[in-house]
Z-matrix of the N, CA and C atoms (Angstrom, degrees):
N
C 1 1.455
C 2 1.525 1 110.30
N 3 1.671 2 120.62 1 144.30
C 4 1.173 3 110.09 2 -175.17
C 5 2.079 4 103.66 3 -95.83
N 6 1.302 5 104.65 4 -158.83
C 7 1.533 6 88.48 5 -166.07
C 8 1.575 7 107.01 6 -82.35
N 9 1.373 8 119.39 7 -18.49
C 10 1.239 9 138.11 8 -179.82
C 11 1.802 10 109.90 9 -50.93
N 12 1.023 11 93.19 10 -53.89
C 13 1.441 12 123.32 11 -170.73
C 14 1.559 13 99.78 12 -60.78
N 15 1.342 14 116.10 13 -58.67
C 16 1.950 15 117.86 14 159.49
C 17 1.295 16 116.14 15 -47.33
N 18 1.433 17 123.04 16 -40.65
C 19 1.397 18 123.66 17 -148.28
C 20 1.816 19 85.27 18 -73.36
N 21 0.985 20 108.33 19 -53.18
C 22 2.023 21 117.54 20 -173.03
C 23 1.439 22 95.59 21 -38.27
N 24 1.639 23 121.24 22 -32.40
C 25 1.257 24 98.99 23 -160.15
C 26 1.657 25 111.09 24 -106.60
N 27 0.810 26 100.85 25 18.84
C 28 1.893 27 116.83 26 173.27
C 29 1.331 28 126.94 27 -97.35
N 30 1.280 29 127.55 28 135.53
C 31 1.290 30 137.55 29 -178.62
C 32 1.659 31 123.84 30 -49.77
N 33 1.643 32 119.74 31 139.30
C 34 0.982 33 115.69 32 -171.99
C 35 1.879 34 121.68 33 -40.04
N 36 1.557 35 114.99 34 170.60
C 37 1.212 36 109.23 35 176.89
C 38 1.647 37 99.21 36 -141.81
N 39 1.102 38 118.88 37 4.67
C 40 1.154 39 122.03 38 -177.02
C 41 1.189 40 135.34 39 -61.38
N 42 1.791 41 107.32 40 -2.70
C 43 1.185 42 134.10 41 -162.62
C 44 1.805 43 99.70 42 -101.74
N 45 1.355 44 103.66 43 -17.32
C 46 1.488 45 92.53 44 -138.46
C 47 2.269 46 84.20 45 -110.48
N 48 1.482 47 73.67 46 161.45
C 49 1.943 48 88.19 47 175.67
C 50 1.588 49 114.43 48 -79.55
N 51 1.066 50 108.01 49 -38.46
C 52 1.832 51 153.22 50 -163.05
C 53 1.217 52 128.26 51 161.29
N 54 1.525 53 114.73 52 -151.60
C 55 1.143 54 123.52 53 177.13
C 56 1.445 55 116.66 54 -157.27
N 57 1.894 56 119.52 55 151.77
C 58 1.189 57 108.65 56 -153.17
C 59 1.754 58 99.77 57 -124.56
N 60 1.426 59 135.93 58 143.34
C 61 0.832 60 112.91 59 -157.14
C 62 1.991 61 85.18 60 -124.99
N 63 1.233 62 109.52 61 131.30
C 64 1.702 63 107.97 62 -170.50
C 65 1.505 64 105.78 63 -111.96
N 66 1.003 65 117.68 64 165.30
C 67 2.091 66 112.86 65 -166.57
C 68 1.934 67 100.25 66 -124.71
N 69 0.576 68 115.94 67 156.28
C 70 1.580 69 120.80 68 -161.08
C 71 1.481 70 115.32 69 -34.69
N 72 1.552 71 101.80 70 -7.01
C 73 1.957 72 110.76 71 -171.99
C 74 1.315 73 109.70 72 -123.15
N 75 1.493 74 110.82 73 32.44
C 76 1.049 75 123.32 74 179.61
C 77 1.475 76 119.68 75 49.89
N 78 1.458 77 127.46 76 34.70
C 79 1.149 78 126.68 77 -176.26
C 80 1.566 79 102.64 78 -120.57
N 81 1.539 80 102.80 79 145.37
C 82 1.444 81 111.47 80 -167.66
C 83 1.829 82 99.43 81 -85.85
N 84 1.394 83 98.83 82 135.18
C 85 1.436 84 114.84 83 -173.91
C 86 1.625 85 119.92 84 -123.13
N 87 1.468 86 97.12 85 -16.27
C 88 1.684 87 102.72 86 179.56
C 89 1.809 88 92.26 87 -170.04
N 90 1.492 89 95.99 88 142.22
C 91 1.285 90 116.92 89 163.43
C 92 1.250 91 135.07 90 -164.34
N 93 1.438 92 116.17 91 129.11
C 94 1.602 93 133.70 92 -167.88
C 95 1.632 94 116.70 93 -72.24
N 96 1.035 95 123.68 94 106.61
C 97 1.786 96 120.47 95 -179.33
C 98 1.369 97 100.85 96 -84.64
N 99 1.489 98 109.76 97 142.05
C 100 1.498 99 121.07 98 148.53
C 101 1.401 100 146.10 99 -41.34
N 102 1.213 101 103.81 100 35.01
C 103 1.415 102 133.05 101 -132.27
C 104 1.860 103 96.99 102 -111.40
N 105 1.295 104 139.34 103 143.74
C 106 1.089 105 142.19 104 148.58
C 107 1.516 106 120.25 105 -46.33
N 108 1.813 107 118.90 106 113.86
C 109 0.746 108 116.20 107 -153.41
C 110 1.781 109 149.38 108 111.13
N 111 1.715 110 90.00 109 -34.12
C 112 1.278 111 126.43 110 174.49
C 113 1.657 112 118.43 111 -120.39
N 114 1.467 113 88.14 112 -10.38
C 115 1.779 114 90.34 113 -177.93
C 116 1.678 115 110.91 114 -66.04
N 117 1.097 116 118.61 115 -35.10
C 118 1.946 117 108.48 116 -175.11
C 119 1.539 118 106.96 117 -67.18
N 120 1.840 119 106.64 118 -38.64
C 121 1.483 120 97.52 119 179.60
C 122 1.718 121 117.47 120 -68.09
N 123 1.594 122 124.30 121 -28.64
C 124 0.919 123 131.93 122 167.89
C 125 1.634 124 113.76 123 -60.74
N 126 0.977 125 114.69 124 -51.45
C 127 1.969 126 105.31 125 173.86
C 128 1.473 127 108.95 126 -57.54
N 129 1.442 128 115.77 127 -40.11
C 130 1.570 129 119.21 128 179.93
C 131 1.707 130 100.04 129 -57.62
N 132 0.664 131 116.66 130 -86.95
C 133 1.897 132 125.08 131 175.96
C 134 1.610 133 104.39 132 -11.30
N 135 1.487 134 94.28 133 -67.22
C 136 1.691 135 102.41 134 -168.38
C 137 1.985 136 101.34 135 -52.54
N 138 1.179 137 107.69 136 -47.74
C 139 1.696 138 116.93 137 -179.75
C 140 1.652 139 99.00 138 -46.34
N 141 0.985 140 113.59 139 -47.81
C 142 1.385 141 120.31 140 -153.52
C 143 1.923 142 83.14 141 -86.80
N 144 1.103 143 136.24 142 -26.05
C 145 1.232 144 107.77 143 -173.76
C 146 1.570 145 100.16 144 -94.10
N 147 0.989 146 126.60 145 -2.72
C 148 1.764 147 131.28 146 -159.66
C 149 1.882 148 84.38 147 -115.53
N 150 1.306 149 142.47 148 -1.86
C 151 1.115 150 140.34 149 152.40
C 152 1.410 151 133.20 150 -81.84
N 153 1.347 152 113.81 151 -50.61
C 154 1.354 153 154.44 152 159.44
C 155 1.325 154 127.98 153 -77.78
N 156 1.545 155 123.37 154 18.68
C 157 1.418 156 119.19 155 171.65
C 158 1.222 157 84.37 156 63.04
N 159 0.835 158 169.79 157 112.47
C 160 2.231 159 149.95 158 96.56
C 161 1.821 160 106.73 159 76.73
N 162 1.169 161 109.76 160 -15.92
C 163 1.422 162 123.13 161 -171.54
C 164 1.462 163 121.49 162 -78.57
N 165 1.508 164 117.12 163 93.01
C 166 1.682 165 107.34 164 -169.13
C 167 1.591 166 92.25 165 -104.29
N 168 1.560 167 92.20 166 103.95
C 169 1.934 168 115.28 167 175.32
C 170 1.595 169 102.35 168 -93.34
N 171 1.296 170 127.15 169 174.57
C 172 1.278 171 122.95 170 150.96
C 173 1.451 172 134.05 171 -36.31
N 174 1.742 173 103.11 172 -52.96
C 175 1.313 174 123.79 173 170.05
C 176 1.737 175 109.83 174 -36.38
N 177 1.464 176 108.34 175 -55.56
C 178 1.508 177 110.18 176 -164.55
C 179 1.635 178 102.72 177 -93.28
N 180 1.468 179 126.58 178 -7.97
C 181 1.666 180 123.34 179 169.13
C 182 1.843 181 94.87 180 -51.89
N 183 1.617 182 84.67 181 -67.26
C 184 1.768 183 96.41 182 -162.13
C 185 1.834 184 110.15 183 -43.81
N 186 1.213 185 107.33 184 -29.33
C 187 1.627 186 117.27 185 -178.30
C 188 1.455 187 99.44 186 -62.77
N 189 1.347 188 113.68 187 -56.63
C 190 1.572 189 122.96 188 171.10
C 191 1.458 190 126.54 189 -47.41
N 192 1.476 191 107.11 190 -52.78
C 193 1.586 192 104.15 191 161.37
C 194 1.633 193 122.23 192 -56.78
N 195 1.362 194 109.50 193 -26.58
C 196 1.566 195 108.47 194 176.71
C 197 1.449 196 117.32 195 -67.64
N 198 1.647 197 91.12 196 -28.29
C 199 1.875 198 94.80 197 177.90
C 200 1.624 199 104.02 198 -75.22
N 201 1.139 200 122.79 199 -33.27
C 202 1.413 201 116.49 200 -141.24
C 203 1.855 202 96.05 201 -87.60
N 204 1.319 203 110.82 202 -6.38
C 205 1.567 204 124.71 203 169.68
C 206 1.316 205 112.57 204 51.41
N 207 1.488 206 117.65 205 -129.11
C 208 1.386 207 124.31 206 156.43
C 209 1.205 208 126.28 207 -0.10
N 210 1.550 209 97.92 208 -64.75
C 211 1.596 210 100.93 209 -165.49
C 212 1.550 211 138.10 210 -81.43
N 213 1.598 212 97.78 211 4.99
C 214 1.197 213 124.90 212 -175.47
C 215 1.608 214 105.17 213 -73.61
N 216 1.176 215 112.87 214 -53.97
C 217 1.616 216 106.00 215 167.84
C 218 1.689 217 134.90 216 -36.41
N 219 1.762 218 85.57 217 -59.12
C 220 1.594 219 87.05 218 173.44
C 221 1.441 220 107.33 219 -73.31
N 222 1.106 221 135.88 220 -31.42
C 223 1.795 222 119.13 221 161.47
C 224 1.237 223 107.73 222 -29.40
N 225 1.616 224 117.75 223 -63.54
C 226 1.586 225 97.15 224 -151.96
C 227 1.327 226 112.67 225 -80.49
N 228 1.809 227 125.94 226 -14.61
C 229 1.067 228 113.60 227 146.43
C 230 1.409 229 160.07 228 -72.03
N 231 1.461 230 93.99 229 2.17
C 232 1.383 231 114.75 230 151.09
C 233 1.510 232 127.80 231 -155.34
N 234 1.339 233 85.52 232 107.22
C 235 1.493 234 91.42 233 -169.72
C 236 1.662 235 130.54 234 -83.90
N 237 1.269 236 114.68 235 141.29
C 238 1.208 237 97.29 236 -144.99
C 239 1.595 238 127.97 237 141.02
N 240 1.704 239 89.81 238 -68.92
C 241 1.357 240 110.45 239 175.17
C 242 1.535 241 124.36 240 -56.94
N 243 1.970 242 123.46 241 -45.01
C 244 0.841 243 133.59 242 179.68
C 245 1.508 244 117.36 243 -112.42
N 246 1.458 245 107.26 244 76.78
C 247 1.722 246 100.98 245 -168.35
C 248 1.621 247 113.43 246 -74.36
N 249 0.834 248 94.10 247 -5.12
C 250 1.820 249 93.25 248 167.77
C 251 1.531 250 113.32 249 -72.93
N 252 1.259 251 96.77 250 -58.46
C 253 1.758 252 96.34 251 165.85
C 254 1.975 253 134.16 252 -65.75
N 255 1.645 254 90.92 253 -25.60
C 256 1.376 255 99.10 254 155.48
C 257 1.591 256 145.55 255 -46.89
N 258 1.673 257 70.71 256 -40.21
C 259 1.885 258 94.11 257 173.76
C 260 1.610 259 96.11 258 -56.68
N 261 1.533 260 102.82 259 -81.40
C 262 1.229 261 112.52 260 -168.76
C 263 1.680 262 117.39 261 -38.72
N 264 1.209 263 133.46 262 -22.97
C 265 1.441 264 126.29 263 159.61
C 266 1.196 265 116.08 264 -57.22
N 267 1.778 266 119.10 265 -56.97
C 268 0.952 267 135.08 266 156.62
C 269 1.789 268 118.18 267 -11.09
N 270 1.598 269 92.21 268 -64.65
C 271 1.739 270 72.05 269 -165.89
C 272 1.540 271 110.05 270 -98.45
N 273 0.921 272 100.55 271 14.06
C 274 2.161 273 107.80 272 165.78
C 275 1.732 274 88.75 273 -76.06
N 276 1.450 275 105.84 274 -76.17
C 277 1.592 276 101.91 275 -171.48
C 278 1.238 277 119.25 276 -51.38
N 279 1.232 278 151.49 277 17.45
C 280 1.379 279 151.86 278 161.08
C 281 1.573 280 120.51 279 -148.34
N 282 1.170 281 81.75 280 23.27
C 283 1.523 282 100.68 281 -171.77
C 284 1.986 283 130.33 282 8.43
N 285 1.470 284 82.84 283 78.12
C 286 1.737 285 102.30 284 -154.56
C 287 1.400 286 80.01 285 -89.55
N 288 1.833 287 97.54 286 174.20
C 289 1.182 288 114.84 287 166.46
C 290 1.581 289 117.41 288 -145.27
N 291 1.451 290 112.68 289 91.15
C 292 1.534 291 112.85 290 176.33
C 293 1.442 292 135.46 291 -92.34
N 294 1.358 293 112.72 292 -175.40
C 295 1.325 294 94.78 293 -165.62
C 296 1.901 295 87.76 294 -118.04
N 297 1.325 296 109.36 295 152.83
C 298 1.496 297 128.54 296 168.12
C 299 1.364 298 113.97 297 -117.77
N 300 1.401 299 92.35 298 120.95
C 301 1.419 300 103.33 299 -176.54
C 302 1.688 301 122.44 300 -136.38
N 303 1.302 302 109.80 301 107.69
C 304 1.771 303 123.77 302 -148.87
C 305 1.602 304 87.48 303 -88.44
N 306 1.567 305 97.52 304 137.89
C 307 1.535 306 112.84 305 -161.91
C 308 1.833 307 84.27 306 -95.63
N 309 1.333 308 115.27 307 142.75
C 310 1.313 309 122.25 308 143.67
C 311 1.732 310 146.73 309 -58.56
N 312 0.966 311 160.53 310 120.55
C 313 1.419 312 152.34 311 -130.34
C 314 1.763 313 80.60 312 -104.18
């Protein structure tokens, strides 16, 4: 499936401002705006927090890279480019565990 094909199957976002992503000390370290452009990675996130309790473990990165399909390749060849998906390497390789937390409009 390509990422398109996931995105259909994820819960609305229409509700939301963005989303905030917090690191074990409750401090905000990355966050996705509702923004043109950012909206597929923002439904992906929100999926992943409405899957995962709010909890972005390794377990639920790798779930995320499965959504993010395609685009996971050109991430790792350039890194940088897709920091949403960066994260998600991120916390397989250090096997973190943060918290996601979807802002209200």
């Amino acid at each position: 499936m390509q990422f398109k094909d996931f995105l259909a199957t994820f819960p609305a976002i229409e509700h939301l401002a963005g989303l905030n992503v917090l690191n074990e000390q409750g401090e905000l370290i990355h966050n996705i705006p509702a923004i043109e452009g950012k909206l597929g990675s923002l439904k992906l996130y929100n999926a992943l927090f409405a899957k995962f309790n709010g909890k972005l473990t390794a377990c639920a990165a790798q779930q995320g890279l499965e959504w993010f399909a395609e685009h996971v390749e050109d991430a790792k060849n350039n890194p940088g480019k897709h920091p949403n998906i960066d994260l998600l390497f991120k916390v397989v390789d250090e096997d973190l565990t943060l918290t996601l937390e979807p802002i209200a409009k």
